[in-house]
N, C-alpha and C positions, 0 to 999 in steps of 0.2 A: 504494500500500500504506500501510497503516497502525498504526503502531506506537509504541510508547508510547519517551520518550529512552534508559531503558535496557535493552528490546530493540534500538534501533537501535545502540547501543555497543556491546552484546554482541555484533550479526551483526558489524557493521565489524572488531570485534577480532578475530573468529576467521577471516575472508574476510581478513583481513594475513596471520594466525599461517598460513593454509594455504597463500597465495600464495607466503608468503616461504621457506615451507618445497620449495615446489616446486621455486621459481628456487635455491634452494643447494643440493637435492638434483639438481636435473636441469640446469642451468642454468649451475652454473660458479662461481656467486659465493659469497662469505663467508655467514655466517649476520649479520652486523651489515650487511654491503653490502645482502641480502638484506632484511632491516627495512626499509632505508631508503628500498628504492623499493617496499614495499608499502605504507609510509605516504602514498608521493606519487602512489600507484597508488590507494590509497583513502583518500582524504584527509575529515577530518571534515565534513559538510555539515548545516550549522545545520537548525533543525525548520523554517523556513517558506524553505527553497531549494527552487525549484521541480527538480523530476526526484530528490529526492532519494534517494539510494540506486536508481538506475536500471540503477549499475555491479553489482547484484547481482542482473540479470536471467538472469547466466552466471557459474556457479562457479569459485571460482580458477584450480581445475586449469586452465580451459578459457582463464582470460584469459594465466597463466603459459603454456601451452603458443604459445601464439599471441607474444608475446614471446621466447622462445627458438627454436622452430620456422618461425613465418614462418602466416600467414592459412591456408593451407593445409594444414596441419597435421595434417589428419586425413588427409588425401590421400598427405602422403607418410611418414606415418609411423603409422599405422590403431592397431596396437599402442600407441597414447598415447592413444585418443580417451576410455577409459575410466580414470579414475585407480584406481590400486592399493589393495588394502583400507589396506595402511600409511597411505597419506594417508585417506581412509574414517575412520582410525581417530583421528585429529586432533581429532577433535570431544569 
């Protein structure tokens, strides 16, 4: 994909703000604990790193749920596989 540096700061910031939002609403943690492993969850990736931005081939929800839930995730909890308009509405 391709994109200009501050489209790819704007997807990374908002792919944290909904991750992070996941893991403190669904998740357990702080809202600052919460930031902090979305920044090491989507950590800045300079313009000429190859793959970059590849971790946004699957939306937060999907990567947070997979971190709390466990790989299977949709399997054993169906009712999560689609996120809530509340999160929807993050953007």
């Amino acid at each position: 994909m391709t994109w200009s540096e501050t489209e790819y700061v704007a997807y990374l910031l908002a792919e944290r703000r909904r991750y992070a939002w996941v893991l403190a609403r669904h998740g357990g943690l702080t809202p600052e604990e919460a930031r902090a492993v979305a920044r090491e969850h989507y950590p800045y990736e300079p313009a000429d790193a190859p793959f970059r931005g590849l971790v946004f081939h699957d939306e937060a929800w999907h990567w947070a749920m997979r971190v709390i839930h466990g790989d299977r995730y949709a399997s054993t909890h169906p009712e999560l596989v689609h996120p809530p308009e509340e999160y929807r509405e993050l953007d």
